[in-house]
N, C-alpha and C positions, 0 to 999 in steps of 0.2 A: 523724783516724787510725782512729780505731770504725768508724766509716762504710763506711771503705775495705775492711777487713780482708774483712769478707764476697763483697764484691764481688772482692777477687782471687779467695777461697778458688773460688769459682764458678767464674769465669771458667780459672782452672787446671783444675778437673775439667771444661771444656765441651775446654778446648785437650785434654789427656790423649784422649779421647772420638773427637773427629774428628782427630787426631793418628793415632791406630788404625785409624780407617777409611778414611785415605787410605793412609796406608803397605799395608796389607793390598791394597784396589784395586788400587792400581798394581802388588803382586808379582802381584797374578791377573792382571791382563792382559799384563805382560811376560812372565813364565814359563810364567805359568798352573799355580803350585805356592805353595803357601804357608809359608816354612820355619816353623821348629817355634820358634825362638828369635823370632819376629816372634808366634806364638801366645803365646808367655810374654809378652810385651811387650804384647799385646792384652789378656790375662788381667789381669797387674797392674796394666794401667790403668785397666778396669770396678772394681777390686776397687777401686782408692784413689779415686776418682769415687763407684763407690755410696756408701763411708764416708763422703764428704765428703757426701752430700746426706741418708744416712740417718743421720747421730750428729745433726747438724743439727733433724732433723724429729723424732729421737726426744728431744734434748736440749728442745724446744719445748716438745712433751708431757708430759714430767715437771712444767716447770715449771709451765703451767696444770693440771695436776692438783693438784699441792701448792700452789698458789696459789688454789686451788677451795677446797680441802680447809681451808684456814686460813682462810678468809675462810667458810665454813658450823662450823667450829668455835665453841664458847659459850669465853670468856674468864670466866677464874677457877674456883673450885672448884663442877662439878655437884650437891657433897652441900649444898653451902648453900643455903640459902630463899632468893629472891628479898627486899631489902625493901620 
């Protein structure tokens, strides 16, 4: 079930994405106008697609940082002497 979770997560933000860009196409070529509620509809779906891949890449980041960070860390107290 781990495994899985990312792989929808993705696969949702790739559907939202080309979802937008066919729907938007086909008003351009039938009308050849693009109404304003298909732009909100275009807008919110970059907007939940980027979050989906940037919380992701920035959630990654933190972690190897703090996991740098701890792992070049000295364990125990710096004022003591070595024995």
């Amino acid at each position: 079930m781990r495994h899985f979770y990312p792989v929808f997560q993705y696969a949702c933000a790739l559907l939202l994405i080309l979802s937008s860009i066919v729907l938007v196409s086909y008003q351009v070529f039938t009308i050849s106008n693009v109404a304003s509620g298909l732009l909100m509809y275009v807008a919110q779906a970059f907007l939940l697609a980027g979050s989906i891949f940037g919380l992701d890449y920035y959630v990654k980041q933190i972690n190897l940082k703090l996991n740098g960070y701890l792992k070049n860390t000295p364990k125990g107290n710096p004022e003591q002497q070595p024995s």
